[in-house]
BAPATOR-835072 format. One line per field, with one value per residue (C-alpha): residue number from 0; residue in three letters; z, x, y. Coordinates in nm, 4 decimals, always signed. Layout:
N
num: (NUM / ...)
residu: (ala / ...)
pz: (Z / ...)
px: (X / ...)
py: (Y / ...)
This chain:
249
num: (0 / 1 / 2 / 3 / 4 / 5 / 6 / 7 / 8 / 9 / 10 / 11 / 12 / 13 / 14 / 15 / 16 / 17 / 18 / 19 / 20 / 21 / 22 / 23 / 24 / 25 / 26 / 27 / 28 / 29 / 30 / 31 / 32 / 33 / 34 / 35 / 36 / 37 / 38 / 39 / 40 / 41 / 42 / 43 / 44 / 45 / 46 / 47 / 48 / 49 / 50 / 51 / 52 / 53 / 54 / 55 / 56 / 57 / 58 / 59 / 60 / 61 / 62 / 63 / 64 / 65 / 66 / 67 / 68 / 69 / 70 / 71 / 72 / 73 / 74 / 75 / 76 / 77 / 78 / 79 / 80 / 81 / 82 / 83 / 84 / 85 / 86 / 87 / 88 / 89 / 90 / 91 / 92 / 93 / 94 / 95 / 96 / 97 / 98 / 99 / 100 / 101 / 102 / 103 / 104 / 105 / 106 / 107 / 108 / 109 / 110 / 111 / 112 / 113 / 114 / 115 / 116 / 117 / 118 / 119 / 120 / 121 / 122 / 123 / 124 / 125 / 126 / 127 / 128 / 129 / 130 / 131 / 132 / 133 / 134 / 135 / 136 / 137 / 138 / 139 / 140 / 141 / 142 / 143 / 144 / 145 / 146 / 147 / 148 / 149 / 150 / 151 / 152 / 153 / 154 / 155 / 156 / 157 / 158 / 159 / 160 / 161 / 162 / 163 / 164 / 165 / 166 / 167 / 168 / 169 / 170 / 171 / 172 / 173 / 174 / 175 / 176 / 177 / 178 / 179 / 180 / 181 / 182 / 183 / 184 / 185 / 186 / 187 / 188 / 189 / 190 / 191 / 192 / 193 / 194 / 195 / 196 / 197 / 198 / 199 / 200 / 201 / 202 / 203 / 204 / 205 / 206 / 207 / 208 / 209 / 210 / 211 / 212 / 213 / 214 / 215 / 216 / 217 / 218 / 219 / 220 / 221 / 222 / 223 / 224 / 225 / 226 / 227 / 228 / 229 / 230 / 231 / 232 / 233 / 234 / 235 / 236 / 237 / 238 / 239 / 240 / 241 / 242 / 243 / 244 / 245 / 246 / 247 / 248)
residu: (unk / unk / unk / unk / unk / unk / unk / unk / unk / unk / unk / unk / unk / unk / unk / unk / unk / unk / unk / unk / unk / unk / unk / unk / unk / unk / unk / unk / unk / unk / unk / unk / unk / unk / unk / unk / unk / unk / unk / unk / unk / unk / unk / unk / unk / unk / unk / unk / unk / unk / unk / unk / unk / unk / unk / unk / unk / unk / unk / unk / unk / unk / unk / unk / unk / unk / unk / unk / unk / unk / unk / unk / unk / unk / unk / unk / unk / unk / unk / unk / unk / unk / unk / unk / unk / unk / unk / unk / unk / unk / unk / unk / unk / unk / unk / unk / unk / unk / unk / unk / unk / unk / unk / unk / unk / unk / unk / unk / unk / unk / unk / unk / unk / unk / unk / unk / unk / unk / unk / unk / unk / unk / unk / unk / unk / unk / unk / unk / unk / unk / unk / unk / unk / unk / unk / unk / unk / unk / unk / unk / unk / unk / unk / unk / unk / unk / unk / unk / unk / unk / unk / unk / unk / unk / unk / unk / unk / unk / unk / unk / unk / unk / unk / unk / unk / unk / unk / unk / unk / unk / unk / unk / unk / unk / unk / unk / unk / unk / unk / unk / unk / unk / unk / unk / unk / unk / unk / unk / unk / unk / unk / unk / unk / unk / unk / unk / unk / unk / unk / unk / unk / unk / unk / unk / unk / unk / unk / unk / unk / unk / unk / unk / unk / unk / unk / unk / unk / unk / unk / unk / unk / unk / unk / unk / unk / unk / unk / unk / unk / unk / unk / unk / unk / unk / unk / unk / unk / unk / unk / unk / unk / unk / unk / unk / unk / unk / unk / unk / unk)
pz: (-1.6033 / -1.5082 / -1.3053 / -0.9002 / -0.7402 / -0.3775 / -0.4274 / -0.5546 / -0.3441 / -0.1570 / +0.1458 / +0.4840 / +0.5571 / +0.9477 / +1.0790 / +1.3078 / +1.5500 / +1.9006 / +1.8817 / +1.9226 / +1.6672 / +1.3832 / +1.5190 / +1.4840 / +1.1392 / +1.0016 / +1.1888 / +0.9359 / +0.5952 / +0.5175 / +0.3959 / +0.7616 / +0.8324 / +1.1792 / +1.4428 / +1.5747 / +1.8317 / +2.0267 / +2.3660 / +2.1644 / +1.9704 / +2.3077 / +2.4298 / +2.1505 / +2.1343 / +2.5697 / +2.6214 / +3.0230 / +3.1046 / +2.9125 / +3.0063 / +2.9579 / +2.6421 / +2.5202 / +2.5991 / +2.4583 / +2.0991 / +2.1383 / +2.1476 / +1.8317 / +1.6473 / +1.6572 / +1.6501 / +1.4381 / +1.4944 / +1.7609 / +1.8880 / +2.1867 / +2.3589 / +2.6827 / +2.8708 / +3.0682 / +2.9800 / +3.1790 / +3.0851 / +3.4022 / +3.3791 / +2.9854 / +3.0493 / +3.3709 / +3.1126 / +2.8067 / +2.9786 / +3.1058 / +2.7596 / +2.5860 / +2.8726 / +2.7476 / +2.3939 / +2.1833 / +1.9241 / +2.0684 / +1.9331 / +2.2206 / +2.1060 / +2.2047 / +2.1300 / +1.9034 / +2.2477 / +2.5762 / +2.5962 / +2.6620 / +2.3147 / +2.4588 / +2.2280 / +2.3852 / +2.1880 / +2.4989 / +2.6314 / +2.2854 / +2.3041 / +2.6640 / +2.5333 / +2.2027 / +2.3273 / +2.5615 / +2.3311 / +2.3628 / +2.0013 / +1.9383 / +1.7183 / +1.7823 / +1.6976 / +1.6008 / +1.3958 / +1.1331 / +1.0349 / +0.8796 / +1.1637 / +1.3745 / +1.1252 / +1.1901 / +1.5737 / +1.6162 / +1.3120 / +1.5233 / +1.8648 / +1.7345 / +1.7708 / +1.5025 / +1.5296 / +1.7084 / +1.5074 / +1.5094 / +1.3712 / +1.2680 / +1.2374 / +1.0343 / +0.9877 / +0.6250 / +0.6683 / +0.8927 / +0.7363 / +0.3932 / +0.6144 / +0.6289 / +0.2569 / +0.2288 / -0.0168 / +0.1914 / -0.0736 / -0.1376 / +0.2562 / +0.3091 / +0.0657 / +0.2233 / +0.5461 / +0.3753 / +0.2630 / +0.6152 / +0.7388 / +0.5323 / +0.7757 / +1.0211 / +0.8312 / +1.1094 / +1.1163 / +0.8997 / +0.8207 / +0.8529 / +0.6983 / +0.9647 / +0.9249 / +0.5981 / +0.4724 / +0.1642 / +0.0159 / -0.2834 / -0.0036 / -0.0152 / -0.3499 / -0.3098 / +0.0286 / -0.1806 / -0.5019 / -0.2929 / -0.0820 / +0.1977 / +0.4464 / +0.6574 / +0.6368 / +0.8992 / +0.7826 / +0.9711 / +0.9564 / +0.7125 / +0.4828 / +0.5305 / +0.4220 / +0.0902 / +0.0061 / -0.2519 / -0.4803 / -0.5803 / -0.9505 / -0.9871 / -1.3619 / -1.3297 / -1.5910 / -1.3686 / -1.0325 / -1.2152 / -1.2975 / -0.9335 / -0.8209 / -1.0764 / -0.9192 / -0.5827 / -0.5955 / -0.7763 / -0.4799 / -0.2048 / -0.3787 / -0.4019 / -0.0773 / +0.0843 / -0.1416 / -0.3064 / -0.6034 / -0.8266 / -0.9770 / -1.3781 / -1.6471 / -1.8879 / -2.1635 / -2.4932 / -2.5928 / -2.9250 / -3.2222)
px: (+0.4049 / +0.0174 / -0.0889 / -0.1160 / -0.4561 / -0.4657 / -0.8627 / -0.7410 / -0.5094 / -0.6094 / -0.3740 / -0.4738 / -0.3604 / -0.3141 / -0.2460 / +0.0475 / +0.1140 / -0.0263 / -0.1108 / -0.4973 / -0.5906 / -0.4307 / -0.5690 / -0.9319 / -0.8264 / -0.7508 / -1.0447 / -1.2602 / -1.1059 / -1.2486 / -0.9372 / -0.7915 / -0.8712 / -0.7110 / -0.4721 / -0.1211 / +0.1489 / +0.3842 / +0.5727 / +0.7734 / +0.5376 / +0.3241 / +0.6227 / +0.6984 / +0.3404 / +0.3369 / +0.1145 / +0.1252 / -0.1336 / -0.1018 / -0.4369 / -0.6544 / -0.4959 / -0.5663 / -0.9520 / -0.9845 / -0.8162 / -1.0724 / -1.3384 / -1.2129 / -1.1450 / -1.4883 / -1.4076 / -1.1508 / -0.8716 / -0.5876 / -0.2426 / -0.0966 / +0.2347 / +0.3466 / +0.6229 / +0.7816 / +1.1146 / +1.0385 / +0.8238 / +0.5557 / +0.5108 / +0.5006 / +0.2218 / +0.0277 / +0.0463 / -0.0999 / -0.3941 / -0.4816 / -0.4249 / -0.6391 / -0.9282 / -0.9883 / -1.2094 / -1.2095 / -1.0599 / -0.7236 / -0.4270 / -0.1531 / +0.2113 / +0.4987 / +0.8435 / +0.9749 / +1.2820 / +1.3740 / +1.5955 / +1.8647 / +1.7497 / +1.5821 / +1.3187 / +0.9572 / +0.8241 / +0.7268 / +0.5281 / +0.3535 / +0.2680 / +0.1142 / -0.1054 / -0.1843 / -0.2935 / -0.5245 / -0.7091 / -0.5391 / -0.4648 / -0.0800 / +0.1396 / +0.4383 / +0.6565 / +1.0483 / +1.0479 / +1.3779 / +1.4912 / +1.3465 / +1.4377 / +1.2230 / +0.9562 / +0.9871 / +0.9893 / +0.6853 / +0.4837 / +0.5439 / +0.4314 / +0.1278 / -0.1875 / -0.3511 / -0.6791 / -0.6279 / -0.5610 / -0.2261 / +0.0119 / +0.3438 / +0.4890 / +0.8301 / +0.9977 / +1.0997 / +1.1829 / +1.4599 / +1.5715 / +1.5828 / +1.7766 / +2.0639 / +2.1299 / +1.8886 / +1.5702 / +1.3222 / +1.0968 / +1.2099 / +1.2227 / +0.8901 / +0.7662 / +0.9745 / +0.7900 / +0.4670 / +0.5671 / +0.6527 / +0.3409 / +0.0864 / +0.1484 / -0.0673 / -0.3409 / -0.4872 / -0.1619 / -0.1392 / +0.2227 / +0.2453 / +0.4890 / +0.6089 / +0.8507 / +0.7234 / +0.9478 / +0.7394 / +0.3831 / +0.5659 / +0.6209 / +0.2211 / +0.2725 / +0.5271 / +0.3322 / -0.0196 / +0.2069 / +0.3618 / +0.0049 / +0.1382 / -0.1727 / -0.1163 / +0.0941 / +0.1221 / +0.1651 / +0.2536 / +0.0373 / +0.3488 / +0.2951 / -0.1046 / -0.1081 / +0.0667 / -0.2080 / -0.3526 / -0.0629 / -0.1295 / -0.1626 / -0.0784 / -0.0141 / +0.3690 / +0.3582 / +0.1922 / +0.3287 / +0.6524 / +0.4814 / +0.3881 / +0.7669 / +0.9228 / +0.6613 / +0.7108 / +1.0558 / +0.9833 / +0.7651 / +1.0118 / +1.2779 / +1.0703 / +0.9719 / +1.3282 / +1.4099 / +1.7035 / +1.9256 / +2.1912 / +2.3521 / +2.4552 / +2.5944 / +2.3229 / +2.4091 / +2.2380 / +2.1348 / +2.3198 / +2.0844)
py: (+1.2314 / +1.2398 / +1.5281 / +1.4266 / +1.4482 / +1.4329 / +1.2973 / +0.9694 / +0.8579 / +0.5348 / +0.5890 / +0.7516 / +1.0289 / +1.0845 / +1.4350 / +1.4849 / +1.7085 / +1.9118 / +2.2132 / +2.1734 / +2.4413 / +2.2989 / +1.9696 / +2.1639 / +2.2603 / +1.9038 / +1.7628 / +2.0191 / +1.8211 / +1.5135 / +1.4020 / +1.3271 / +0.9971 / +0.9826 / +1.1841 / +1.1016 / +1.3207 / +1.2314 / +1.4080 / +1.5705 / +1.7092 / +1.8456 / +1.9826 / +2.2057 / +2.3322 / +2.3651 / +2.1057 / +2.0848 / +1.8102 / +1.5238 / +1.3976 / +1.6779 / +1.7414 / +1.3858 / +1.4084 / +1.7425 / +1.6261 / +1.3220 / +1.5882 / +1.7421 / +1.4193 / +1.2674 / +0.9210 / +0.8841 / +0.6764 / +0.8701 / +0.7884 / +0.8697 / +0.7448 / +0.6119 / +0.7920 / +0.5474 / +0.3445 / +0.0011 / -0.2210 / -0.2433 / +0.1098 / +0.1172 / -0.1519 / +0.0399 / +0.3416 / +0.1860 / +0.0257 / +0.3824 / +0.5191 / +0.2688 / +0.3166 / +0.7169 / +0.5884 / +0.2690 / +0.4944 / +0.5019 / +0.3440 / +0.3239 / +0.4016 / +0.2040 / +0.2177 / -0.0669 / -0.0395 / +0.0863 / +0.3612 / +0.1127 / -0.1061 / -0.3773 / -0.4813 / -0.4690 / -0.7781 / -0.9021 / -0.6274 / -0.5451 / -0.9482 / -0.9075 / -0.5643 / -0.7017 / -1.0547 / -0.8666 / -0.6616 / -0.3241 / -0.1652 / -0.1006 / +0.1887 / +0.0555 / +0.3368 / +0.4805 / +0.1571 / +0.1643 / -0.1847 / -0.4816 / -0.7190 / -0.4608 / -0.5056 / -0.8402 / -0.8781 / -0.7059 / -0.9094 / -1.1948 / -1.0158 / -0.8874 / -1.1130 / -1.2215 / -0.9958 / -0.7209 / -0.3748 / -0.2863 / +0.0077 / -0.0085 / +0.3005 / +0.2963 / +0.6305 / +0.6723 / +1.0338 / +0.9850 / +0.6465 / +0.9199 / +1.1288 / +0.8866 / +0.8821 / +0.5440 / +0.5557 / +0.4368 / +0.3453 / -0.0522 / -0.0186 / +0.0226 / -0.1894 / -0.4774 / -0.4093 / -0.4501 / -0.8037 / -0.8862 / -0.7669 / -0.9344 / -1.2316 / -0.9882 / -0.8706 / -0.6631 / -0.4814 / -0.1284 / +0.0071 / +0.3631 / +0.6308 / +0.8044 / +1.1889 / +1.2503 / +1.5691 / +1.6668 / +1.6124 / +1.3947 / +1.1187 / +1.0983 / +0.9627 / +0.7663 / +0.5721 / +0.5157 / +0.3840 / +0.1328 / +0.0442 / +0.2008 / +0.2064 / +0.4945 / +0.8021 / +1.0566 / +1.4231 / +1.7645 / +2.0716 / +2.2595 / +1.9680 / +1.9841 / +2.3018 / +2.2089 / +1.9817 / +2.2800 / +2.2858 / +1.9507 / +1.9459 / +2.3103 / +2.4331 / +2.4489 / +2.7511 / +2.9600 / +2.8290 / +2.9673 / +3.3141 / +3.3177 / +3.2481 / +3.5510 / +3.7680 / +3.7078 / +3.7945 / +4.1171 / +4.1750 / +4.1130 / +4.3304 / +4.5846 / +4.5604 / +4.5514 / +4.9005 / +4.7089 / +4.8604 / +4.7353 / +5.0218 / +4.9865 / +5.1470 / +5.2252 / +4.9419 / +4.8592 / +4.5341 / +4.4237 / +4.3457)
């Protein structure tokens, strides 16, 4: 098996997350080719004005491509709060849930935005069929994202892999639209995304931060390993008493 570079993958690599200093960080690589969160994600790092927080990360991002989400859970106020969204900087991709809290499909609503210029991640995408939906809401020429979460459909037992490259088939009818892979749990799904021609995939600071092992000499990695838990026995003053023995020759 050839050794992985992460300097030759074609995908982009979008960093995900809220917490504005690790934002800063990633904005430093050149490797980050655009931003993503989520409320979720804000809440967990105390994010308490969702505004000001957006126009500060737009700061820090310097034009590259950003996603933020609407909050609401009916469709005229999903709509009222993407067009404010997408007012804050032409680089802003407004996320939408593929449904309603209740599952109703917002095919409509993504038609309405998309139709009228506003630039779409439609997001928590798992099935095909929702692949499909949206391919046919999105117009033609507007950028689009289609965020499909292969980490959690991996969660459920399924490989996602064949998944996601079925939803690349279905979206080559919208060549404007990028398919993402979203809840990446390890830095070998980066792999994985580019082999397939995955566009986009989104990528958490823990995982980020992984991004210097790739290629590692595995000989030494292992050294490294044996060491470190000589270290941390050490450390913790452990013994394991034993007879004194003699090794047969």
């Amino acid at each position: 098996m050839a050794v992985p570079s992460a300097d030759v993958v074609k995908i982009k690599i979008f960093a995900d997350g809220a917490d504005l200093e690790s934002i800063r960080d990633a904005a430093r690589d050149s490797r980050i080719k655009g931003f993503t969160t989520n409320p979720s994600l804000m809440r967990a790092a105390g994010v308490s004005d969702y505004k000001a927080f957006a126009l500060e990360v737009l700061k820090v991002v310097e034009g590259r491509p950003v996603s933020f989400e609407v909050i609401a859970d009916d469709f005229a106020t999903m709509e009222a709060q993407a067009r404010e969204i997408a007012s804050w900087g032409s680089n802003v991709f407004v996320k939408i849930p593929v449904s309603t809290t209740k599952g109703n499909f917002v095919g409509p609503l993504i038609a309405t935005l998309s139709n009228s210029g506003v630039k779409l991640n439609v997001t928590a995408v798992m099935t095909l069929n929702q692949v499909k939906q949206i391919a046919e809401a999105l117009a033609e020429k507007v950028a689009a994202v289609v965020s499909v979460f292969a980490g959690r459909i991996a969660d459920t037992g399924r490989d996602p892999v064949p998944h996601m490259k079925s939803a690349l088939d279905v979206l080559k009818s919208r060549p404007r639209a990028e398919l993402l892979w979203a809840s990446p749990r390890e830095l070998l799904n980066i792999f994985q995304a580019d082999e397939i021609g995955c566009h986009i995939i989104t990528v958490s600071p823990d995982v980020l931060k992984k991004l210097p092992l790739v290629g590692k000499d595995l000989d030494g990695y292992s050294r490294e390993t044996v060491a470190m838990f000589q270290k941390d026995a050490a450390a913790a003053g452990y013994e394991i008493p034993v007879a004194a023995r003699r090794f047969a020759s």
